[in-house]
N, C-alpha and C positions, 0 to 999 in steps of 0.2 A: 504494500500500500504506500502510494506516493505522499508525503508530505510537504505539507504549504503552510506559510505562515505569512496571515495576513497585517500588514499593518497601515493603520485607519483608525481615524481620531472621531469621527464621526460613529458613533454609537450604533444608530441604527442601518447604517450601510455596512458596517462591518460585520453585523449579527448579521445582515441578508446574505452575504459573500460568503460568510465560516456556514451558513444552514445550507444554500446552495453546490458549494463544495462535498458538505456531509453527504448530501444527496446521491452525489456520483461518486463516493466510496474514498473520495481522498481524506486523508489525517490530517486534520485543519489545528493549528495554532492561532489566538489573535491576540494584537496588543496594540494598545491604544493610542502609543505616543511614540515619536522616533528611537526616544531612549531606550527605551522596554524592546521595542523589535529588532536594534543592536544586542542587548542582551540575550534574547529568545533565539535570535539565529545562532549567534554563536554556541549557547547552549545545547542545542535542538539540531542544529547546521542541517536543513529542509533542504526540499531535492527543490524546490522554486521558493518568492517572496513575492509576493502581491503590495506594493505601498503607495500610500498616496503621499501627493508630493508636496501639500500649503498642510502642513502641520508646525504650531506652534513650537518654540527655540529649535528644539533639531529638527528640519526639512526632509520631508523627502529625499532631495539632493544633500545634506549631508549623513543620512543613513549610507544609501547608495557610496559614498565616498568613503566612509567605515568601511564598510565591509568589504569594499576590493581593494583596501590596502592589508588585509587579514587576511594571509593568505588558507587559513582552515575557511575563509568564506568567500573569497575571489574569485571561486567560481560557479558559484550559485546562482543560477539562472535569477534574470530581476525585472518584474513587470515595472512600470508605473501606471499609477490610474490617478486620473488628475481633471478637474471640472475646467482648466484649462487647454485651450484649447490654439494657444501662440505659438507660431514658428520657432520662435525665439527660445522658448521656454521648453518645445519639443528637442530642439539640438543640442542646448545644454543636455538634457537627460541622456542623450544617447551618445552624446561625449563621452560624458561620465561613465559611463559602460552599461548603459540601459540596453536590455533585448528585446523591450518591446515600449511600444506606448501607446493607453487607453486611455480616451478624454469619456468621462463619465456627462450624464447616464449610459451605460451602456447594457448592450442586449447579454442574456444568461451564455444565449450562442458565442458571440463573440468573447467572453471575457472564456470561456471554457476551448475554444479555437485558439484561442494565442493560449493557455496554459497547455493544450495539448502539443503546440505548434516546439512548442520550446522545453517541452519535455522529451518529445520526440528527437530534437535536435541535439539535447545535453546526452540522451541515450546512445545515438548516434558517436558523437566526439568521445565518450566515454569507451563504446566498445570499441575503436578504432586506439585509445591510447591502451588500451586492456592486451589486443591484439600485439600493439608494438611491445608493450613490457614483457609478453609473455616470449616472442620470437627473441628481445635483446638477451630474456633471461635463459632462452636455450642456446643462442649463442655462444653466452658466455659461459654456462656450462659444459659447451663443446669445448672451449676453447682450455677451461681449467684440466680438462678432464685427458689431453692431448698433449703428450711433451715436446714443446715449442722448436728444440732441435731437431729430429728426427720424424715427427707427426703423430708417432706411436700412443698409444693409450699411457696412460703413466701410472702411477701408485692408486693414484683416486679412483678408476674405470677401474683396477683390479680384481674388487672387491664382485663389480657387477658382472664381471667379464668371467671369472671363475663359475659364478654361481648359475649362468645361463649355459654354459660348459657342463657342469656338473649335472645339471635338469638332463639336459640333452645324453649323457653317459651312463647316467641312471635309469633312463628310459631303455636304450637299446642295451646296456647290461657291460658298457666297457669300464676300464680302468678310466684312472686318470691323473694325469703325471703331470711333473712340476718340473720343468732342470730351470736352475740357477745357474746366470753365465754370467762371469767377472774378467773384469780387463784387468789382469794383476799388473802394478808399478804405473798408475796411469796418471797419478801425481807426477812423477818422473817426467813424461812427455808431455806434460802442461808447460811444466817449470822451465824443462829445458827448449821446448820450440815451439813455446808461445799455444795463446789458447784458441785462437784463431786454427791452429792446426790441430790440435786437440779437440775441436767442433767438429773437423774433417773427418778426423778418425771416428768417432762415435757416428756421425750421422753414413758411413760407408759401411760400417762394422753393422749395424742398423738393417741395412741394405742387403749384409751376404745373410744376416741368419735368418732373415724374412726368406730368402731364398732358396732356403733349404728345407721350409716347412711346406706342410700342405695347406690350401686354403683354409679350411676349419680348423685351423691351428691359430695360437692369439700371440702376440709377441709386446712384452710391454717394458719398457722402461722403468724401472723399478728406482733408481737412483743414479748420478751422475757414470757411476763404473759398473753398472750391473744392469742384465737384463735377467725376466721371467720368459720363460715360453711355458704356453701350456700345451700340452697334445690331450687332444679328445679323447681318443681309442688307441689305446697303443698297449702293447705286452714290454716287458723286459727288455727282451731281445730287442723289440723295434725303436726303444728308450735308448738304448745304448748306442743305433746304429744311426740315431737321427744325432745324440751328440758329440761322435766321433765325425759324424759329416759336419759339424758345425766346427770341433776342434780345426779339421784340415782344411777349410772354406779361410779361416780367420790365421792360420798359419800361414795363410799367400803372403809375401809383403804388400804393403798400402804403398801406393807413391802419389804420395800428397806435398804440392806446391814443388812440384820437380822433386822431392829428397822420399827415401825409401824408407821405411818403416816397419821395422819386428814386432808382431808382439807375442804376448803370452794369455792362454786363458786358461780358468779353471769352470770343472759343470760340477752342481752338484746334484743330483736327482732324486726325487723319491714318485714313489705312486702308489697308491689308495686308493680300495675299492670302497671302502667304507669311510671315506675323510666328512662327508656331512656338510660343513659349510665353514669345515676349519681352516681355510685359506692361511690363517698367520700359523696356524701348530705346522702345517704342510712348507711356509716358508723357512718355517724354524729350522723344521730337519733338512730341507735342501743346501742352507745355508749350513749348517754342520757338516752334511757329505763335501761342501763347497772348499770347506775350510781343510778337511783331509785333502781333498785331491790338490790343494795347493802344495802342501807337503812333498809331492811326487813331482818337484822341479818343471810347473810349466803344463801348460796342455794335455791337462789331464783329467778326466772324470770319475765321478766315482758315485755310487751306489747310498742310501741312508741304511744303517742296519742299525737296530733295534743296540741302544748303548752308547751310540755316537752322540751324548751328551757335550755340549763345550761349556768348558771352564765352569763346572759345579763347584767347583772344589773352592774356586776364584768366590761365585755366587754365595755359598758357606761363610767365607768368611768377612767379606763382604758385609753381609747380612748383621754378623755376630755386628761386625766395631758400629754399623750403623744405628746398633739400639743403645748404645753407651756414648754413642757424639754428640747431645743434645749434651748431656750432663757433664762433659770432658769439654766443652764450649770451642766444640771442634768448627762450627758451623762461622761461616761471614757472611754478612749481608755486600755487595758491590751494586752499585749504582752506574747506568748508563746514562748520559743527558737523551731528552729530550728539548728539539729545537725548534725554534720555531720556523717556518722559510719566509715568512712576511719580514720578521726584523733581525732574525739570527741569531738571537737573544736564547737563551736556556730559558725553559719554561716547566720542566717539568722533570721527572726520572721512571725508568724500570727500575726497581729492586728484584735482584738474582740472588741464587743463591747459593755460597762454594761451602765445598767441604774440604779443608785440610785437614785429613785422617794423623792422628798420632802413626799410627803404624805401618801408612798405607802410603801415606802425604797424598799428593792433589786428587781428589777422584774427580773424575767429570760427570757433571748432572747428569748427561745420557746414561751413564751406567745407576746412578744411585738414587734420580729421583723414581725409574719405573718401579724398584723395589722398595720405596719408600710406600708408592701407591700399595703395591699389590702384598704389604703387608698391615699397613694402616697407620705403618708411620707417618706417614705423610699429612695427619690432623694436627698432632701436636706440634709437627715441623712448619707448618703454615701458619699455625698461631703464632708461634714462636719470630717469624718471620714479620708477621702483621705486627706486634707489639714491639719490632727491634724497628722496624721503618719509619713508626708512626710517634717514636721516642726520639728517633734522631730529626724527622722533618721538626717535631716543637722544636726542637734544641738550635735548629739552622733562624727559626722564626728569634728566639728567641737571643739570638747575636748577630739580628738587626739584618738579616739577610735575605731578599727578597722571596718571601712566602710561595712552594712549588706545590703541584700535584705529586704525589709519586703513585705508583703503581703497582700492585703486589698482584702473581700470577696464585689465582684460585684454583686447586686439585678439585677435581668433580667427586670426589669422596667429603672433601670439605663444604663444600658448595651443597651438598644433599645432607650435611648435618641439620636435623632438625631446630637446634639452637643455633643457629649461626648467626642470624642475627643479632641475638640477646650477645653473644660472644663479641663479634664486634661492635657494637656498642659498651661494652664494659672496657673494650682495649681503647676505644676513644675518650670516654670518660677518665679510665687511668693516667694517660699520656696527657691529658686534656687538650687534643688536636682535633681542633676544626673538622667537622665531615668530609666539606668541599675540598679539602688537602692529600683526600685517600680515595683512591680508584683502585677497582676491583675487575682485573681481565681473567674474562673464560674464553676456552678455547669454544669452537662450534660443536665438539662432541658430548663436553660438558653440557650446555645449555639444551640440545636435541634430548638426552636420555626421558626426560617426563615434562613436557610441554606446559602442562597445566601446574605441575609443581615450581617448575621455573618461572614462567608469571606471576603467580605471586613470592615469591621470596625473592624477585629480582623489584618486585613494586615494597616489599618489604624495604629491601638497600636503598631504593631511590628515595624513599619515605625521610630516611635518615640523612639525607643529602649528601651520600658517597654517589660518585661518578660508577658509571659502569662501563665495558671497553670489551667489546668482540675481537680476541684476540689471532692473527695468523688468517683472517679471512682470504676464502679462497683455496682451504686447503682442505676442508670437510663439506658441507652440504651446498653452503654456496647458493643460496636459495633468498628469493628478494620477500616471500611471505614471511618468513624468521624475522628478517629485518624490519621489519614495520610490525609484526606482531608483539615485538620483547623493548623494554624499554632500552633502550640502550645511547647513549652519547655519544664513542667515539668507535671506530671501526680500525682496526689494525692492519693494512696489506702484507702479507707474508712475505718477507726474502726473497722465496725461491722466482717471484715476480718481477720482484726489484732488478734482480742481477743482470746484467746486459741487458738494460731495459733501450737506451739509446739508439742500438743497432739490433734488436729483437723484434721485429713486429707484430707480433703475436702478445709477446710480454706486454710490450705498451700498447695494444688494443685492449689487454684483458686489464691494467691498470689504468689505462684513460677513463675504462667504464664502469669502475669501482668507483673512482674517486668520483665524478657526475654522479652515479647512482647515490652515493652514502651524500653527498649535496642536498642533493633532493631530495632525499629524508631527515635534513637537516643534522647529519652526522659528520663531527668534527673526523680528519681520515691524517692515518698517520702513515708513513712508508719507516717497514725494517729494514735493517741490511742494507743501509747504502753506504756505496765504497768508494765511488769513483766521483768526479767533478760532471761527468756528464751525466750520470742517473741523479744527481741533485740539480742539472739544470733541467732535465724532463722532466723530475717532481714539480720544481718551480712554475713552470711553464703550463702545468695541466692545475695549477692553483692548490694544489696540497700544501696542507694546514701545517702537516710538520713531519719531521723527520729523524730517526736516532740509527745511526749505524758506523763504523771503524769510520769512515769519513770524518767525521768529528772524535769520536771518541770513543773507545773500548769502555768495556765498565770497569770502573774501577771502584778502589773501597774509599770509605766513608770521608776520610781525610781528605783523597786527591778529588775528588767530586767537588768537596769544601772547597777547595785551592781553583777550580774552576771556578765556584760563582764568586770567590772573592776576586779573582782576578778581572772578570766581567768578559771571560774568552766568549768569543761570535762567531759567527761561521767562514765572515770574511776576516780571521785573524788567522 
């Protein structure tokens, strides 16, 4: 049911208008004076407005001038109905952004012809922008979903590309096998002949093991030095004999840019008739037979057999020192700037998080936060986290230094604690910092897990005036109904988009249209990972809000961050 809201100061014209509408089944609002029907639209925000235009202090014409500067009201179809009947008085209105204009008395036909007139029309414009958002939004799902070097499907299409694989193997009753293929030393031909040539190689190597598979075979880009193939239907024997053709295809030398090139690969393979929809258990063990056959010097594959465990023994103890680091104050907080690209000015920080193990020394978060998660450490360590950032941001405040956001990264086990709110609010109150000074980023897999539970615990945090922040977008669902469903402020672009964004075009199609899209949902956009002077002039350029990556500055701890805003370093210093 369409809704209208009429506004009309005349009492008895207005009760005829709102009883004739009732009539033909529309949801009538009325209000009496200009003020009121600014109020009511915004409130209400009606699919039309009906108003007359000689209404005492606010006119007509300055409703109409409210609400198309609102843009939640901008574009609400807008009558006027007005006992004048002046040229003069008509062009003003339709300056002003009027859709139509009725000079009263007028007939029930006519006043229900122009509402039908321009409901029909706003339906019109509306399913034609509906249509454009949904084609930009498959676009740019294509476009995530496809690694920008090679065309190949990448990490993200994986997931769906297995499991339409697996339907189809399950039905006709075959196996289905996974080799992991690695370009061993490929740091090496980066470093030493340029990455430019090191593009060459991946997107030719690309080329030969596509070549070797049958068309119902998927080939995916898995990470900078590694590929997935999956084979549909295949035995042992035929596993072995597709990655022995793929070992001696990639054994040719490359002669890329005139010079010849060696290299080395290792497979590692497993297959399962029973694997289920375990895609990561399936790359787990590929990746372990991957890691033997590296052992057998070079182009060589090998088999998962049941025990090819890697580094448990590593994971053991690992594990032990990580439940005595909290209390051994093994743990550091380090600080990244965040900058602005308008004045280059620090504006804000990420807080990370190191571990120098007594026993171990540096661990890297890749290794220690996943088993932080997948033991539960990772609540304590987040709180931990949140009360050590939110103690040092007062303390910057509080020796007179320009007041920042920092950012603390939320674990989706922490994020789905029933108290967490109550929680961060007692670490605000202790530290006594500001709301506005603490932003809370989730990744997109965090926020996806229960939809409905994440709207309100995310209107929970916004309640408390902490910022909220979609962390690495573009690297999980990637979906524009998330984005306008969840309260969220600022939008984060991942890295992997950032990187050779200048001469990538694919990269900066998919980042032009993030930064536009998060715009126009009125979402501050931030670019990670930038390194180079050109990916900060493309940022520039396409009006991004800000930017944190090695270009400016590594994270560092708590002092040399200090040492930056005292010094008042900028982008152009």
């Amino acid at each position: 049911m369409k809704k209208i809201l009429v506004i009309e100061d005349d009492l008895p014209v207005r009760e005829n208008i709102l009883e004739l509408l009732e009539a033909e089944e529309f949801d009538v609002i009325g209000a009496e004076n200009g003020a009121v029907g600014v109020q009511m639209a915004r409130k209400h925000l009606p699919d039309l407005i009906l108003c007359d235009v000689m209404m005492p202090e606010l006119d007509g014409h300055g409703v109409l001038t409210t609400l198309r500067t609102d843009s939640a009201t901008a574009a609400i179809p807008f009558i006027f109905l007005t006992a004048k009947a002046d040229k003069t008085d008509f062009r003003q209105g339709m300056n002003l952004g009027a859709d139509d204009y009725l000079t009263k008395p007028c007939t029930a036909d006519e006043l229900l012809g122009a509402i039908a007139a321009r409901l029909q029309k706003q339906a019109a414009v509306t399913e034609q922008y509906t249509t454009a958002l949904n084609q930009a939004q498959e676009q740019l799902n294509q476009l995530i979903r496809h690694d920008s070097l090679t065309g190949l499907p990448n990490r993200l299409a994986l997931r769906e590309r297995f499991t339409e694989i697996l339907a189809q193997a399950s039905q006709a009753g075959h196996l289905v096998t996974i080799l992991l293929i690695h370009l061993n030393r490929f740091n090496r031909i980066n470093d030493s002949m340029g990455y430019q040539v090191g593009d060459l190689l991946i997107q030719t190597m690309a080329e030969r093991i596509v070549a070797c598979l049958q068309p119902i075979d998927s080939v995916i880009r898995l990470n900078p030095e590694q590929f997935i193939v999956i084979l549909s239907h295949s035995e042992q024997n035929q596993a072995a004999a597709v990655a022995q053709l793929v070992l001696d295809r990639l054994s040719i030398p490359f002669v890329l840019e005139g010079q010849e090139i060696f290299i080395t690969t290792s497979i590692g393979i497993t297959t399962r008739s029973d694997a289920a929809d375990n895609v990561d258990l399936l790359i787990k063990q590929a990746d372990a037979a991957m890691q033997t056959a590296q052992k057998q010097s070079g182009n060589h594959y090998e088999f998962y057999a049941s025990g090819m465990t890697v580094g448990s023994l590593n994971q053991f103890l690992l594990e032990a020192n990580l439940r005595h680091a909290l209390e051994r104050s093994e743990f550091q907080v380090y600080y990244q700037p965040k900058v602005s690209l308008v004045t280059g000015e620090i504006v804000g920080a990420e807080a990370l998080i190191r571990w120098f193990s007594s026993s171990q020394g540096f661990v890297s978060p890749v290794e220690f936060i996943p088993l932080a998660e997948e033991t539960g450490l990772i609540v304590p360590l987040d709180e931990w986290v949140m009360t050590t950032v939110c103690t040092q941001a007062k303390q910057w405040q509080l020796a007179d230094l320009p007041p920042l956001q920092v950012a603390v990264n939320l674990s989706g086990l922490q994020f789905h604690q029933t108290d967490l709110t109550e929680r961060v609010t007692q670490i605000l109150q202790r530290t006594e910092l500001e709301p506005q000074y603490l932003e809370l980023e989730l990744t997109e897999s965090v926020i996806m897990q229960n939809t409905d539970a994440t709207i309100k615990k995310l209107d929970q945090l916004k309640t408390l005036g902490i910022q909220i922040a979609i962390d690495d977008f573009g690297t999980g669902y990637s979906s524009l109904s998330y984005l306008k469903q969840f309260s969220f402020d600022t939008l984060k672009i991942d890295r992997c988009f950032v990187q050779n964004i200048s001469c990538d075009s694919k990269n900066a199609a998919i980042t032009t249209a993030m930064i536009q899209m998060a715009h126009d949902l009125d979402l501050k956009v931030i670019a990670e990972g930038v390194e180079t002077n050109s990916e900060l002039a493309f940022l520039q350029q396409q009006a991004c809000d800000e930017m944190q990556g090695y270009f400016f500055s590594r994270p560092v701890p708590a002092p040399e961050f200090e040492q930056l805003l005292v010094t008042g370093k900028r982008l152009a210093d």
